[in-house]
C-alpha positions as CSV (number, residue, x, y, z in Angstrom):
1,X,84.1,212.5,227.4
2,X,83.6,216.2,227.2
3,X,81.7,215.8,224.1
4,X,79.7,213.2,225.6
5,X,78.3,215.4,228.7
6,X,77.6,218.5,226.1
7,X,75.6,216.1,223.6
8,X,73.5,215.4,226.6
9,X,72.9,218.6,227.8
10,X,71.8,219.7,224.2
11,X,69.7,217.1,224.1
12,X,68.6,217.9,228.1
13,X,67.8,221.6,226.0
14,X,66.2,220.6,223.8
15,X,64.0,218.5,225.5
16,X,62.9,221.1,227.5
17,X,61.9,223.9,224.6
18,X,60.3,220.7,222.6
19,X,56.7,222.1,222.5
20,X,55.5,218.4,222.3
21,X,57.3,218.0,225.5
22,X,55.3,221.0,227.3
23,X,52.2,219.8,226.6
24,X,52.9,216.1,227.0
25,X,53.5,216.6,230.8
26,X,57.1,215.9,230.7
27,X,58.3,219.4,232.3
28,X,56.3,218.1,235.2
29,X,59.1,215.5,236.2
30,X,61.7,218.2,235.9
31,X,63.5,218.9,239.3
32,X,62.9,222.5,239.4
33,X,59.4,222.0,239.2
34,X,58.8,218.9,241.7
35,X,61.0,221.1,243.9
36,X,59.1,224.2,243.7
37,X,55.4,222.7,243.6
38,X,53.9,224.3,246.8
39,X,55.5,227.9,245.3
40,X,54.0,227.1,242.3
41,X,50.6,225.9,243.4
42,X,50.7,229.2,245.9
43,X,51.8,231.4,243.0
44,X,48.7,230.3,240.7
45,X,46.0,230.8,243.4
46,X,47.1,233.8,244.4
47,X,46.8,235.0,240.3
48,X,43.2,234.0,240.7
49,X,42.6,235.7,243.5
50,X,44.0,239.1,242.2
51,X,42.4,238.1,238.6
52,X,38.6,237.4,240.7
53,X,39.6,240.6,243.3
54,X,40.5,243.3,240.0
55,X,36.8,241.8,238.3
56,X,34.9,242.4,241.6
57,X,36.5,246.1,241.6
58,X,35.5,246.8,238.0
59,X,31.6,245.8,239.0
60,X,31.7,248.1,241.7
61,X,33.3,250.6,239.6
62,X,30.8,250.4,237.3
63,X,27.8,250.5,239.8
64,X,29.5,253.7,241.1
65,X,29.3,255.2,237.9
66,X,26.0,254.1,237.4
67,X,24.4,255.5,240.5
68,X,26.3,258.6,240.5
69,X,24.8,259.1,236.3
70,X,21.4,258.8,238.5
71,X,21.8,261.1,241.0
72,X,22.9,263.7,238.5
73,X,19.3,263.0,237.1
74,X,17.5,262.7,240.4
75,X,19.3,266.3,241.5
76,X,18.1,267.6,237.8
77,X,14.8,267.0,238.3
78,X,14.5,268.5,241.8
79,X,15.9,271.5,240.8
80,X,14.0,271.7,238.0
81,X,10.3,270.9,240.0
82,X,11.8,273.2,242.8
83,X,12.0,276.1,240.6
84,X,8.5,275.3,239.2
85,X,7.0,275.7,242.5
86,X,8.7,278.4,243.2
87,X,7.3,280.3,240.2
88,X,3.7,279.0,241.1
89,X,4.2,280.1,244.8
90,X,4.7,283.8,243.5
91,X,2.0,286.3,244.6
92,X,1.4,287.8,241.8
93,X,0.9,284.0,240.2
94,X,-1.3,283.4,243.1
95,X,-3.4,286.3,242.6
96,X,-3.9,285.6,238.9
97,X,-4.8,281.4,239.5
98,X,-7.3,283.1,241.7
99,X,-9.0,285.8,239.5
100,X,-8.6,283.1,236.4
101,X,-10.4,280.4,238.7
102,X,-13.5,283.2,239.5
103,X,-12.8,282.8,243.3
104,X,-13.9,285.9,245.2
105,X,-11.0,286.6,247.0
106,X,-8.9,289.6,247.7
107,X,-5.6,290.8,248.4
108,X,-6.1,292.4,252.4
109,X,-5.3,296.0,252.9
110,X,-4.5,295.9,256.6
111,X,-2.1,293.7,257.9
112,X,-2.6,291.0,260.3
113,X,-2.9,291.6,264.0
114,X,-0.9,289.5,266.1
115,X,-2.6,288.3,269.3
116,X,-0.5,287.7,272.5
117,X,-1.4,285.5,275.3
């Protein structure tokens, strides 16, 4: 009798590990799985979400990384035209534009007055 209930449970084992068995459906009639169903069902949507979640996160990620690579540039190239200006704005670069350009201009000797009201 003993023998009888342990030939049926190998056979219960190796029905279940049976590849052909998996993917023929037949560990969808199993108890723990008809039991179980909503657990399951709530286990798998919640992988998706987490899976669809971690993908949304690596987008952003990326645009981050993106935008902050062009601000670097953008902050480069104000710096850079800033200290252009800068160099231009000097007197003395002034006063040579002016005497290469042939205006007749000159530097004044007295200051300016200030007028009060």
């Amino acid at each position: 009798m003993e023998e009888k209930k342990q030939q049926k449970q190998t056979k219960k084992k190796e029905k279940r590990l049976s590849l052909l068995y998996i993917l023929g459906g037949g560990i969808l009639k199993e108890d723990f799985i008809v039991r179980h169903t909503k657990m399951i069902v709530l286990v798998v949507v919640l992988i998706f979400f987490f899976i669809g979640n971690r993908y949304t996160c690596m987008q952003k990620l990326r645009e981050i990384d993106r935008l902050q690579q062009q601000l670097r540039d953008v902050r480069f190239e104000a710096l850079s035209i800033s200290s252009e200006l800068t160099g231009h704005s000097r007197q003395s670069q002034i006063e040579f534009l002016i005497e290469e350009q042939g205006i007749d201009l000159e530097v004044a000797k007295k200051p300016p007055y200030e007028i009060h009201k």
